[in-house]
C-alpha positions in Angstrom: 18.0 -26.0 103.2 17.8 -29.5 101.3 15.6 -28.6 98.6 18.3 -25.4 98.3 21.4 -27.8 98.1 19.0 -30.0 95.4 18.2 -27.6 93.5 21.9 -26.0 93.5 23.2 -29.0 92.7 21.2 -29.5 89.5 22.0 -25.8 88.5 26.2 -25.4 89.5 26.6 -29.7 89.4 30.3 -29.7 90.4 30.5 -27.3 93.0 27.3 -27.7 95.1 27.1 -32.1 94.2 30.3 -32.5 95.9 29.2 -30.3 99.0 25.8 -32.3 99.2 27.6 -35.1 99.1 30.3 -34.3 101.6 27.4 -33.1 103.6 25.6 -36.2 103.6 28.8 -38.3 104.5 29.4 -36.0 107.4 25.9 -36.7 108.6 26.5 -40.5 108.2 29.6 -40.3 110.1 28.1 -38.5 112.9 25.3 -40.8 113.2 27.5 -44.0 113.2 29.3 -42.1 115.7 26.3 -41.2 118.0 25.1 -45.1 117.6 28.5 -46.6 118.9 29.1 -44.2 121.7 24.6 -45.2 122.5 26.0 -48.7 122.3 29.1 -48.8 124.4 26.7 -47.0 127.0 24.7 -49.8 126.7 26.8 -52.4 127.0 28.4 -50.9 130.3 25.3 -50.4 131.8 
């Protein structure tokens, strides 16, 4: 699936660079997410 998205993004750069890279922001987000909500568990405990 990565290599896929890599190697689309070299051949169709607009289209498929901009989903890769929406893709990797939505990743980010959902692990800053995941780390606050596994540190305000924490910090209650």
């Amino acid at each position: 699936m990565l290599s896929f998205l890599i190697l689309s993004c070299l051949v169709l750069p607009h289209l498929s660079c901009s989903f890769f890279h929406w893709f990797l922001r939505f990743l980010y987000t959902l692990f800053e997410i995941i780390f606050e909500l596994i540190v305000v568990f924490l910090f209650l405990l």
